[in-house]
N, C-alpha and C positions, 0 to 999 in steps of 0.2 A: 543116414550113415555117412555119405559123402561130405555133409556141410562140418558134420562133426572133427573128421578126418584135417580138412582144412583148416576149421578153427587150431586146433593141437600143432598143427606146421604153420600157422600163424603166429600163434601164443611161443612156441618152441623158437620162430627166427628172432622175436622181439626180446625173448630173455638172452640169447645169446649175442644181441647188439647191445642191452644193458651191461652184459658181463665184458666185452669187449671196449667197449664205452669205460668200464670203470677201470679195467686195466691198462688203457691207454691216460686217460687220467692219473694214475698213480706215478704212471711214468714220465710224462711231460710234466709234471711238478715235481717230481723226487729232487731233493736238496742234499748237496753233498755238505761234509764239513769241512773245513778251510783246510786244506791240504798242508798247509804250513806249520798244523798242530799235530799235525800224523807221524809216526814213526815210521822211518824208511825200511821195506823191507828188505835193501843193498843200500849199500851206498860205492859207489863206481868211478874211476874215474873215465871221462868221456872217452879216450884213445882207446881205451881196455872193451867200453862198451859197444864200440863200434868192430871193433875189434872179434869181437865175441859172435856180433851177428855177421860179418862177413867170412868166418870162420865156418858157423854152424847155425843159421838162420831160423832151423828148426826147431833147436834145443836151446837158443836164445829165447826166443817168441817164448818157450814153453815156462822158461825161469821167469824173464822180464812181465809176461803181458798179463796188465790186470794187476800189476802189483805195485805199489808206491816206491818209488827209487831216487833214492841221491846223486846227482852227478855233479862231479867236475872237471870243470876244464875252461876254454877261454872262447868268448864269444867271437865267432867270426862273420856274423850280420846280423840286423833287427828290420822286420818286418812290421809294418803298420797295417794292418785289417781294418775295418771298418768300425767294429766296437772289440779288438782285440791285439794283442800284440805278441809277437813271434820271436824269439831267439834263437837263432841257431847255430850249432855247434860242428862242424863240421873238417871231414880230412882231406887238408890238399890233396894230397896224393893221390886219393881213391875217387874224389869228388861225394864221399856217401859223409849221410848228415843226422843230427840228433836236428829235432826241433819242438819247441816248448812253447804251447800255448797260456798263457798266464789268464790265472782266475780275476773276476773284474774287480778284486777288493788288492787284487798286488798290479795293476796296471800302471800306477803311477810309481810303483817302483822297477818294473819293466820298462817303461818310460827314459828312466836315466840309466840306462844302461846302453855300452857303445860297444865298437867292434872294438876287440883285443881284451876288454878287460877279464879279469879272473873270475871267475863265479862258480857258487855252490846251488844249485839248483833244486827243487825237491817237486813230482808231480807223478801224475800217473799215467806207467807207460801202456801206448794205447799198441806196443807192438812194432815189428817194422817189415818193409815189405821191398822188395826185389826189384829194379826197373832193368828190365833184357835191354830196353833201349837205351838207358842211358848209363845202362852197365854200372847204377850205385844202387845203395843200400838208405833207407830213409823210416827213421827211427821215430812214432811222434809221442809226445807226451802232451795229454789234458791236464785242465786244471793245477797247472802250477804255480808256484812259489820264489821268489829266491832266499837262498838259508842267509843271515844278516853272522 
């Protein structure tokens, strides 16, 4: 009776590392499609959006996050990562920032792009979040684009 018991919470852990195992799998390979073919669900211009979230952070999150969004406005730095590249958009005055990680098939067109110029961006906002310390607001987007 006892070995039995064991066997079934044996059997029981190993299908539950299978099912764990294959949900984690689905997840580390999941493939997005190229953001740049997507339909924005805003299109914003950068002042307004930032704008929006230091206004009402909560009710921003709730429209912007998880959803594909257009911005523009004018680049005021670019960041080099390791295998990625960073734009960011950002307001004097407040110090709080949009910034846009570019998908690896638009890097080289992140690449030529400098501080001041104009741009139409397109990606998904992953949200933005509060710093008490540094008293700004910091907007990020994935898998972005620039609109041409």
């Amino acid at each position: 009776m006892f070995k039995k018991t064991w066997q079934k919470i044996i059997l029981g852990f190993f299908l539950f590392l299978l099912a764990a195992s294959g949900i984690y799998w689905y997840y580390a390979t999941e493939k997005f499609t190229d953001t740049a073919l997507e339909k924005p669900a805003y299109t914003v211009n950068a002042a307004d959006l930032l704008h929006a979230f230091q206004t009402d952070s909560k009710a921003a999150n709730q429209q912007y996050a998880d959803k594909i969004v257009e911005v523009k406005g004018i680049i005021t730095g670019t960041e080099a990562a390791d295998s990625s590249i960073n734009i960011k958009m950002a307001d004097p005055g407040t110090g709080s920032y949009l910034i846009f990680a570019f998908q690896d098939q638009h890097l080289d067109e992140a690449a030529g792009l400098k501080k001041g110029d104009s741009v139409s961006i397109i990606g998904s906002c992953s949200g933005g979040v509060y710093s008490d310390i540094l008293e700004t607001h910091a907007i990020t987007f994935k898998r972005s684009a620039l609109i041409k």
